[in-house]
C-alpha positions as CSV (number, residue, x, y, z in Angstrom):
1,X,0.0,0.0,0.0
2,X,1.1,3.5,-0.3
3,X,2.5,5.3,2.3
4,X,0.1,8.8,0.9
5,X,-3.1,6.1,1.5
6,X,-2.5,5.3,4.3
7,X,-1.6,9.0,5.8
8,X,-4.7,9.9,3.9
9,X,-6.7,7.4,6.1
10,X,-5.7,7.9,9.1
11,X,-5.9,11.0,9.1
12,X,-9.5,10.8,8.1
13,X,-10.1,8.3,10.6
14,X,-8.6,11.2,13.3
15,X,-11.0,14.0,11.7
16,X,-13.8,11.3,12.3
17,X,-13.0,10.2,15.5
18,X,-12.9,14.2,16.6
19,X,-16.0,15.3,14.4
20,X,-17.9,12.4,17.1
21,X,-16.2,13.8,20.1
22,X,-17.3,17.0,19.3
23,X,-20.7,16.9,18.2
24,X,-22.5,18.4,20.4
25,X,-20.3,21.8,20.3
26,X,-22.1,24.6,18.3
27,X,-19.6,24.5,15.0
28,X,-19.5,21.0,14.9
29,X,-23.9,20.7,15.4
30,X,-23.7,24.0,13.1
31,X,-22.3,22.0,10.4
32,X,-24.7,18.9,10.6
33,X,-27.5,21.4,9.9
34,X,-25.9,23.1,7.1
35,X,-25.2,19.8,5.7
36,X,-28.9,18.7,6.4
37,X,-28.7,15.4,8.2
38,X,-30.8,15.3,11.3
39,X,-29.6,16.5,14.7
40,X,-28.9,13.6,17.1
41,X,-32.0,13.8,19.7
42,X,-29.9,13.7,22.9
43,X,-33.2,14.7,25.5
44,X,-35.7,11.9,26.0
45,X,-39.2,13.1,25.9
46,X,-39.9,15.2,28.6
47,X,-43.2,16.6,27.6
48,X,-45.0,13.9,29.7
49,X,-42.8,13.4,32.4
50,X,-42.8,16.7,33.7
51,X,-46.9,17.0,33.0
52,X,-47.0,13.9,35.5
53,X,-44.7,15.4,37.9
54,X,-47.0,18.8,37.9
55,X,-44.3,20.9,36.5
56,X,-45.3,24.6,34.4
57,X,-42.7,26.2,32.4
58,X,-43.5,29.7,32.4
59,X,-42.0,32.2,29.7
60,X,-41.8,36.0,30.5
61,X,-39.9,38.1,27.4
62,X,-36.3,36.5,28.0
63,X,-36.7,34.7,31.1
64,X,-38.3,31.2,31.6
65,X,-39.2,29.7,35.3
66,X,-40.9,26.4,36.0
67,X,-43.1,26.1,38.8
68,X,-44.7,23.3,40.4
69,X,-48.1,25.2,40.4
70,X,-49.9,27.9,38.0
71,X,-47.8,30.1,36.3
72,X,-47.9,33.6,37.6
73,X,-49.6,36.2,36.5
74,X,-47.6,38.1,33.7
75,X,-46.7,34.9,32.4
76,X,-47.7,32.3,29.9
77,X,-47.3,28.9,30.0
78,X,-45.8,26.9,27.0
79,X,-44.9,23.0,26.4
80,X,-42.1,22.0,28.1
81,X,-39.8,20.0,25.1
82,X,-36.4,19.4,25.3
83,X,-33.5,20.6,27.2
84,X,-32.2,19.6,30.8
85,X,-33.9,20.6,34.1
86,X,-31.8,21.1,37.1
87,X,-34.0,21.2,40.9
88,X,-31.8,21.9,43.9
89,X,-33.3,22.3,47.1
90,X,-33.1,26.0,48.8
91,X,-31.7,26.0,52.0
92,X,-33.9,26.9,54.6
93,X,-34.2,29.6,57.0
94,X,-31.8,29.5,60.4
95,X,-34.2,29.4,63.3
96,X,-34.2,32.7,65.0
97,X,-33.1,33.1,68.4
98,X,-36.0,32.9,71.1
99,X,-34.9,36.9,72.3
100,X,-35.5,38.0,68.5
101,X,-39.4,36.6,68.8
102,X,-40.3,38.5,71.9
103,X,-38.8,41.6,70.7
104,X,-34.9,41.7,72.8
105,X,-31.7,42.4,70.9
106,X,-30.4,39.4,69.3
107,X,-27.4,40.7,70.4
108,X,-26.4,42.4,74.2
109,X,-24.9,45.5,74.4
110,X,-21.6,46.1,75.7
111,X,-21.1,47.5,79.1
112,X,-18.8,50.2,80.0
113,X,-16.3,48.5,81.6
114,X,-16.0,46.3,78.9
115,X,-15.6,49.0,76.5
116,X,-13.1,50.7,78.0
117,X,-10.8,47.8,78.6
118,X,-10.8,46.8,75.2
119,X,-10.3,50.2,73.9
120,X,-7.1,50.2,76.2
121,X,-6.1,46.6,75.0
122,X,-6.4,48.4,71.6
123,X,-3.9,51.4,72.4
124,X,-1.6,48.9,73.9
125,X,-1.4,46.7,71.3
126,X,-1.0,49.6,69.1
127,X,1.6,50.9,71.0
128,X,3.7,48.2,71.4
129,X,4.3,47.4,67.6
């Protein structure tokens, strides 16, 4: 065999080998429209799953929301097709402490004497360098 035909195919082997790696990248998918062979379908139908699981995708100008109830008001709601959906849980509140419910400082204020030492701690430190 010739040592040109078989550069020539492995080289084309290489190109094929990175044209699959990188098919889902925007020149690569870019191309395969161009060309007009079908894009590969890499989302599983998600139309009914998240009807069943009582999810809304709500669209308002640029930004999109999905809700596990109505869609609020100022949006519409349009069929959720494709794509990935991420749900995280949001942390919840830290429990407030008991003084903080029956109106106290959450906080005590510093006394006098306490002031005073640490604003001659302060100096002394300072002084001291």
């Amino acid at each position: 065999m010739n040592l040109k035909i078989v550069i020539a195919i492995v080289v084309a082997l290489g190109l094929a080998a990175a044209g699959w790696f990188y098919r889902r990248t925007a020149p690569i998918a870019g191309a395969v429209r161009a060309v007009g062979l079908p894009a590969e379908s890499t989302t599983p139908e998600t139309v009914s799953t998240l009807k069943a699981a009582g999810v809304h995708k709500c669209v308002r100008g640029a930004g999109t929301s999905y809700v596990d109830g109505p869609c609020p008001r100022g949006t519409h709601e349009v069929a959720a097709n494709g794509g990935t959906l991420t749900v995280t849980s949001f942390p919840k509140p830290a429990h407030a402490p008991a003084s903080a419910l029956f109106g106290g400082p959450i906080v005590k204020p510093m006394d006098d004497a306490e002031r005073d030492r640490l604003r001659d701690k302060a100096i002394d430190d300072a002084a001291n360098r």
